[in-house]
N, C-alpha and C positions, 0 to 999 in steps of 0.2 A: 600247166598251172604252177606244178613247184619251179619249175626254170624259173617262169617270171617273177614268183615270189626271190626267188634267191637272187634275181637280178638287179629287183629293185633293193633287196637287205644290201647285196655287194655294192651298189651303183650310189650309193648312200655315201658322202664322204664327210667326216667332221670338222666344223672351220677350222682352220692351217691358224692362227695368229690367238684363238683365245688362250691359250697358256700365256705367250709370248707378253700377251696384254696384260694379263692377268700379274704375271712378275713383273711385267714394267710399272704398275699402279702401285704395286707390294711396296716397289724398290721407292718411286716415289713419296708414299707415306712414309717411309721408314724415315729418307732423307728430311721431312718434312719438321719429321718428330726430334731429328736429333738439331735442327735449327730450334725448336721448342726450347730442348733440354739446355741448349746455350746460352740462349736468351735469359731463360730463365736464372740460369745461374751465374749470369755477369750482371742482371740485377740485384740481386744476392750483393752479390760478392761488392756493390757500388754502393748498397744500403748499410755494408759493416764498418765501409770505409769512411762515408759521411761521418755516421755516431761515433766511430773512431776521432774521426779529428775535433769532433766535436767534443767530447772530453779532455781531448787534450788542450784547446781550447780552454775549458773551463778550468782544468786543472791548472794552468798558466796564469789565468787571471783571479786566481784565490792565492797564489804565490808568484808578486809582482818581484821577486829579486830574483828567482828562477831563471832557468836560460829561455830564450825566446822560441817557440814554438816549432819554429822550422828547422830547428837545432836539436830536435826530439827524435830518437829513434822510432818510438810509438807514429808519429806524425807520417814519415817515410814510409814506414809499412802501411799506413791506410791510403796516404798517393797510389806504393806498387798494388794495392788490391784494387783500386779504383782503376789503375792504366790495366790490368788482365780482366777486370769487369769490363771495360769500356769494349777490348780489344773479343772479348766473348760476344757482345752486341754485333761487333766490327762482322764477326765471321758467322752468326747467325744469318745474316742478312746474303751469304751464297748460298745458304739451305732451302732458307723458308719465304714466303714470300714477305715485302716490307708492309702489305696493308694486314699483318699477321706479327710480326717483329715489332713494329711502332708504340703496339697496342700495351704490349706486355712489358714498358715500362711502370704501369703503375703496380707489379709486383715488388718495384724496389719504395714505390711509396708506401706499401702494406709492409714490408720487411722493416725497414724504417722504423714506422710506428710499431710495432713490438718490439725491436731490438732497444729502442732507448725507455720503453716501460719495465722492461726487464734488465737491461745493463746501466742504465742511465738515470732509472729509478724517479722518470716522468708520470705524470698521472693518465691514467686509464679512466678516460672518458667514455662515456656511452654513444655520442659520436662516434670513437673511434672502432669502436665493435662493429656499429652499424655499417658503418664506410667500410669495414672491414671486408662484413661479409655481401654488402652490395660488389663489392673490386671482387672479390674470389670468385663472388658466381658469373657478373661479366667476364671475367677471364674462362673461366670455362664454358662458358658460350661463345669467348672470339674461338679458342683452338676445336670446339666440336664442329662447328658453320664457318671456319676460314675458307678458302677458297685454296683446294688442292692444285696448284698450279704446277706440272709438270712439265717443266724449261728450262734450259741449259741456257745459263747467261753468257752467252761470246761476244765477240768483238763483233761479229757479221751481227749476230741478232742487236747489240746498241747500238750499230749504226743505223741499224735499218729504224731502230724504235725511235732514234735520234731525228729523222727525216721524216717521222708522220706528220702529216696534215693536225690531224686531232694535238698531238706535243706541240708542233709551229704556235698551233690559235693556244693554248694554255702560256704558252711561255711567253707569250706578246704580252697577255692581258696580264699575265705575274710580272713582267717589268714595268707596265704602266701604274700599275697599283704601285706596286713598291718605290716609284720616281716620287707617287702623289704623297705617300705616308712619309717618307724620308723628306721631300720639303714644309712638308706641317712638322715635322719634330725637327728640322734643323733650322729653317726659314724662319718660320711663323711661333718656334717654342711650344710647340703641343706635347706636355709631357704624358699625356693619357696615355695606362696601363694598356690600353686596346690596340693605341696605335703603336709601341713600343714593342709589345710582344707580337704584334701583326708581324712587323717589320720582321722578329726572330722566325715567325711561323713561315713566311715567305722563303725565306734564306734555307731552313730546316728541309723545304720542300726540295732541294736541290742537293740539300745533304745527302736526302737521305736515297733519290736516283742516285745518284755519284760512287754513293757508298755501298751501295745493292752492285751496280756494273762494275765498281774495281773488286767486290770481294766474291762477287759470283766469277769476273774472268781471270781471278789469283784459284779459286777452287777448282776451274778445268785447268790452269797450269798444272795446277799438283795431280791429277787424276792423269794427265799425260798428253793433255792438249793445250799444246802451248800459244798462250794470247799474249802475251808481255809484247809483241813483237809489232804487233797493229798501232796505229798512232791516238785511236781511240781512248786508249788504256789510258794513258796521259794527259791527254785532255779532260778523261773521267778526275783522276787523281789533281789534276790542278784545278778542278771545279771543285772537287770536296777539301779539299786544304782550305783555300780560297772563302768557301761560303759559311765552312764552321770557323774559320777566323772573325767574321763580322758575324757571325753568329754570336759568338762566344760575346764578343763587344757592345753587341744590343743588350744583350741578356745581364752583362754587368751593369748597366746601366739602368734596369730595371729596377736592378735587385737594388741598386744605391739611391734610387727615388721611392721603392716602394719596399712593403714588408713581405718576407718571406711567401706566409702564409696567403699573399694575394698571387704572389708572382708563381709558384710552385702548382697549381692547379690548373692556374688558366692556361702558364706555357705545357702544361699535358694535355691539356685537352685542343688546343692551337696545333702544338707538333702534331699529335695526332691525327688530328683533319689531318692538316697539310702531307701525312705521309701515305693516308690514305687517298688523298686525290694523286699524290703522285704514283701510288704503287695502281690505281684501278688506271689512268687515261697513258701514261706510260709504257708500264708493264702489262697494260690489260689486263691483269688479274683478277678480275671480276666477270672475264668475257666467258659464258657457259656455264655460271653458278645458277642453280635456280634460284626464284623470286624470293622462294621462304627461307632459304640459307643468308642470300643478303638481308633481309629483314632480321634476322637473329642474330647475324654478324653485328650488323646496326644498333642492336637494341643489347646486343653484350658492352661494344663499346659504350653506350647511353649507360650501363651502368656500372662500367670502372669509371664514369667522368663523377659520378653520382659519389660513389664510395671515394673517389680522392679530392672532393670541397670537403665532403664530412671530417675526412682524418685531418684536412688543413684548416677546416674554420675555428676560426676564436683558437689556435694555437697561440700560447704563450712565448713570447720572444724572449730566448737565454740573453741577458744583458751581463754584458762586462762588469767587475766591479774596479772602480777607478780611486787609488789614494785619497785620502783627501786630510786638511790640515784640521784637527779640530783643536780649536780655541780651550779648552776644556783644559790642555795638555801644557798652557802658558802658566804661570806661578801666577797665582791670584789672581785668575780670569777664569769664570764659568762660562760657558754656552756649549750649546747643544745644536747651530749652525752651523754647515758645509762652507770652510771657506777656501774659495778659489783665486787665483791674481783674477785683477778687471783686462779685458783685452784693450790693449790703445793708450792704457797707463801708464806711468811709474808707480801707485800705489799698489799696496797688498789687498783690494777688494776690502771686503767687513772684516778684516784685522788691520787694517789701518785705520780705521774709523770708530775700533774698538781700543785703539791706543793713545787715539787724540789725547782723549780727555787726562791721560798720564802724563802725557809730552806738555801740557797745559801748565796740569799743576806745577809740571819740575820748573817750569821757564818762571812760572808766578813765586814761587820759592825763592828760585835765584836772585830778581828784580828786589821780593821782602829785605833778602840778606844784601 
């Protein structure tokens, strides 16, 4: 009886791989988190850089004899903080996964909105509290329920993810759509806000693959597995140059038909989507989440979209202040009218039509004498 008792204690052997497992999960959160801390802090650092220029801006046009803006040391420092925010996002996105990265751009709309209440000496709405703290607790609902995805982005794995059936049928129906909204806004003149930022959110979707597969296979070059060398890599890097150049071009074109405050919310919550379809049917990064972590993931982004209309509605638009002539400053002329030249003219607008009646008299004087 003791033999067999000791044969079955000895004969007992403990799974081979749970430590193994156990540090590869470790290593992966860790990796996940430091994609977090970058994200995070290249939106930061994109929110200092905005309000940055933005002063300088206003500082510029309350001293119109001043040197021009882009002549500003201030100015250049909020570009270089903008181009190391931008490039923090860039190399997030070999950390962490992109339906996780996307997300936490509206930390730079929350940063934003306090940094110009407190440097910029904006008013502090109760909207923006609101919005505030809806954006904070969605963000801490996408990094609790994102979807731990533990994947080494290589050159073999984007090709292969390059050739799914599931990416072929997405990327057909993303250039059919995008053919139909690009001939309503270039054909037919459809300047709608929807179809405008559609078009940005389409292009975004390709960004931000593009930009996940060149900076996930620069992060195994640096670890010691070299991808530069595959043709892939290039073909990633001229689809991401490429699609954030006409990106960037819809997006100006937005912003110069509509106002800020419209354009700033919807294109978050559009990229968004879009980075999320691309990071779950691409990347798969959704495949093995359970039901109630996507429903929480879901419902964190439902309310950073929540908390960034709030901090952007009924925002007041900083308006330039532009010279202007006033009649008040003529010898023996009052008014309290803005006057400007008429466009298409030779006359000076309402100071020529405020001089007539002088030009009158003198002619009638002269005729007397």
């Amino acid at each position: 009886m003791a033999k067999m008792t000791s044969e079955i204690l000895f004969s007992h052997k403990p799974p081979e791989n749970t430590t193994g497992q156990s540090d590869f999960w470790d290593s992966a959160n860790k990796t996940q988190l430091l994609g977090i801390l970058i994200s995070i802090i290249g939106n930061f650092l994109i929110s200092i850089s905005l309000n940055i220029q933005k002063y300088t801006h206003v500082r510029v046009s309350k001293c119109p004899d001043s040197k021009p803006y882009y002549k500003s040391a201030l100015w250049w420092c909020a570009i270089i903080l903008m181009g190391i925010g931008e490039l923090g996002n860039f190399t997030a996105y070999g950390f962490a996964p992109a339906t996780l990265i996307a997300p936490l751009g509206c930390v730079s709309v929350i940063a934003s909105a306090v940094i110009s209440v407190i440097f910029l000496k904006e008013t502090l709405r109760a909207s923006d509290i609101l919005g505030g703290a809806l954006a904070v607790s969605g963000t801490y609902l996408l990094i609790t329920f994102a979807p731990s995805v533990a994947q080494k982005i290589t050159a073999r794995v984007v090709q292969k993810y390059s050739v799914s059936w599931h990416f072929l049928i997405y990327i057909c129906l993303e250039i059919i759509v995008f053919c139909i909204l690009l001939y309503l806004h270039e054909k037919k003149n459809v300047k709608h806000i929807v179809v405008v930022l559609m078009l940005v959110a389409l292009l975004a979707s390709l960004t931000v693959i593009s930009v996940k597969a060149v900076s996930g296979m620069i992060t195994e070059s640096v670890k010691g597995s070299l991808q530069l060398t595959y043709p892939i890599f290039y073909v990633m890097t001229v689809v991401m140059v490429a699609s954030c150049a006409f990106q960037i071009r819809f997006l100006n074109q937005a912003m110069k038909l509509f106002n800020a405050t419209e354009v700033v919310p919807i294109n978050f919550v559009f990229f968004t989507a879009s980075a999320i379809i691309a990071g779950v049917i691409f990347y798969q990064e959704f495949y093995g989440l359970a039901l109630l972590n996507i429903f929480m993931f879901l419902f964190g982004c439902l309310l950073s979209f929540l908390g960034v209309f709030l901090i952007a509605r009924n925002r007041p638009e900083s308006k330039t202040e532009h010279p202007f002539i006033d009649i008040g400053q003529v010898p023996g002329k009052t008014s309290t009218d803005k006057i400007q030249p008429e466009t298409g003219g030779t006359s000076y607008g309402a100071l020529d039509a405020e001089m007539m009646p002088l030009e009158k008299k003198d002619d009638q004087t002269g005729d007397s004498k």
